[in-house]
C-alpha positions in Angstrom: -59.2 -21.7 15.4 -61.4 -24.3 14.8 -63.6 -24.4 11.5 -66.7 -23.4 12.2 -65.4 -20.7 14.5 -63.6 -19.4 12.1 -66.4 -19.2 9.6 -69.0 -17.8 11.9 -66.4 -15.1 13.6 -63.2 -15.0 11.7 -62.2 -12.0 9.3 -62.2 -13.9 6.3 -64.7 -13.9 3.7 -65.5 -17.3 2.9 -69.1 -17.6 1.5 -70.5 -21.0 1.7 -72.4 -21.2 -1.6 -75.5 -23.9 -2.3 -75.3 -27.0 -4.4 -75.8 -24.6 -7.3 -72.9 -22.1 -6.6 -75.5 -19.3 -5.1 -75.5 -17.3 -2.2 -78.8 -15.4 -1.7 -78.4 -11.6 -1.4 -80.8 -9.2 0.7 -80.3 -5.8 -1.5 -81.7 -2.9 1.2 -82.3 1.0 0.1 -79.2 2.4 2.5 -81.1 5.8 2.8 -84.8 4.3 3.8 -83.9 0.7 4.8 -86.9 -0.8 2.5 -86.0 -4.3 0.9 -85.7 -3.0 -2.5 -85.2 -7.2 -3.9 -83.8 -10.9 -3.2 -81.3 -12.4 -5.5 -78.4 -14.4 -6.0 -74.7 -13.9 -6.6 -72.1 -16.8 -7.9 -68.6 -16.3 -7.0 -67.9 -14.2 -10.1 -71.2 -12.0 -9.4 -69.8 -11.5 -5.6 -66.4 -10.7 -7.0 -67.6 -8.1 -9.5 -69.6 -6.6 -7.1 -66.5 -6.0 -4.7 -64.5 -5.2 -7.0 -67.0 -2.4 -9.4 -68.6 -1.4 -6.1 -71.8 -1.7 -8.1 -74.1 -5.0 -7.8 -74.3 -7.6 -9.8 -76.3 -11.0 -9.2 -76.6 -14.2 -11.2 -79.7 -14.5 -13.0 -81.2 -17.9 -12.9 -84.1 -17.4 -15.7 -81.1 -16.1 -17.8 -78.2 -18.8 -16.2 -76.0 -15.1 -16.7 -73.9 -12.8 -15.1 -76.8 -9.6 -14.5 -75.0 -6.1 -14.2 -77.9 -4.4 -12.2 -79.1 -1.6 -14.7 -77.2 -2.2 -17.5 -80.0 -2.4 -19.5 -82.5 -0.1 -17.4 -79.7 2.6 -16.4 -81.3 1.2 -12.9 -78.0 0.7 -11.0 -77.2 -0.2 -7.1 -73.9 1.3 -5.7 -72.9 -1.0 -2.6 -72.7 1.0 0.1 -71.7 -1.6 2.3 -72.1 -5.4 2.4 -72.6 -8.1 5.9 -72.4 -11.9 5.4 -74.7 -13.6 8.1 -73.6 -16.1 11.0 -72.8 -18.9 8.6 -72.1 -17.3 5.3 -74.3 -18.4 3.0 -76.3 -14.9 2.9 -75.5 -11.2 2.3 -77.3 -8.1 2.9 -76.1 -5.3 0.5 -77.2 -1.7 1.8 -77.0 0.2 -1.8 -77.7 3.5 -2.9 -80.5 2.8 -5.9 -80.6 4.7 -9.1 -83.2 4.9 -11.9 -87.2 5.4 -10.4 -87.4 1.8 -9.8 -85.4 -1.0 -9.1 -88.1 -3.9 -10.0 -88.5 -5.3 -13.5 -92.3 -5.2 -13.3 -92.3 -0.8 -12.7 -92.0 -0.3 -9.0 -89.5 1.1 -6.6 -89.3 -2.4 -4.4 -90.3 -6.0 -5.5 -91.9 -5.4 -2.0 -94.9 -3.9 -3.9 -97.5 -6.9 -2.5 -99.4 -7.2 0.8 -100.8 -11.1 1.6 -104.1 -10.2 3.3 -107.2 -12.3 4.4 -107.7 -15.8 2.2 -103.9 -15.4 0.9 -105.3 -12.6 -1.3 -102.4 -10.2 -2.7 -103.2 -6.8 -3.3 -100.9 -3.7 -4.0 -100.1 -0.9 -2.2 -97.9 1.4 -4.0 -97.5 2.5 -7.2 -95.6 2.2 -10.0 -92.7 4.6 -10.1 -91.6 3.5 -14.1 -92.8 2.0 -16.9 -90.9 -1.5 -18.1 -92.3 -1.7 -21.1 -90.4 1.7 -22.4 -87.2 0.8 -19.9 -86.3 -2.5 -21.2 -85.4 -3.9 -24.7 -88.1 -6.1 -26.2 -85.0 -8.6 -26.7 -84.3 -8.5 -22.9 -85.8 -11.1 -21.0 -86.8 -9.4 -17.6 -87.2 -12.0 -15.1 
């Protein structure tokens, strides 16, 4: 089977990571289907994640391994995970845990609606508050 072939249709999980060792990561609400975040995993996030069957990404602000809710009690079970064509994305359908799953105090990072003139506004509400969740030590984002 020839290479590319065998990346886009093959049964082997080959991830084709960027120039910095990332594949992006789509992380879905398997019970509503709303795009809870975007992330990144490294080969060692990927690998924990398959093998804890809990997410875990690779924080760039922190240059980390990030255990999703280990410090908010926010966890994702992976329910199932789908590589794209090429490999270098995954979608992650997890069950969330915890009222919120974004660092600022919402459900989704989804929280923002572009409108007319590029003007953001909000249209839910927050479901927790960060400022109690997190550690002041913790660097959120």
């Amino acid at each position: 089977m020839d290479t590319v072939l065998a990346l886009e249709e093959g049964a082997t999980l080959t991830p084709r990571f960027d120039a910095n060792g990332l594949v992006t990561v789509v992380a879905t609400d398997v019970h509503t289907g709303d795009v809870l975040m975007v992330a990144h995993m490294n080969a060692e996030a990927l690998a924990l994640t398959l093998k804890t069957g809990e997410a875990h990404y690779w924080s760039r602000s922190r240059q980390a391994i990030w255990h999703k809710g280990a410090t908010s009690g926010h966890t994702q079970r992976v329910l199932e995970m789908r590589m794209d064509c090429d490999q270098d994305a995954v979608w992650i359908k997890v069950e969330p845990h915890g009222p919120g799953q974004c660092h600022v105090g919402y459900q989704s990072c989804f929280y923002r609606v572009v409108g007319a003139n590029a003007m953001l506004t909000t249209d839910k509400n927050k479901t927790y508050n960060p400022q109690t969740t997190y550690h002041k030590d913790v660097k959120t984002f």
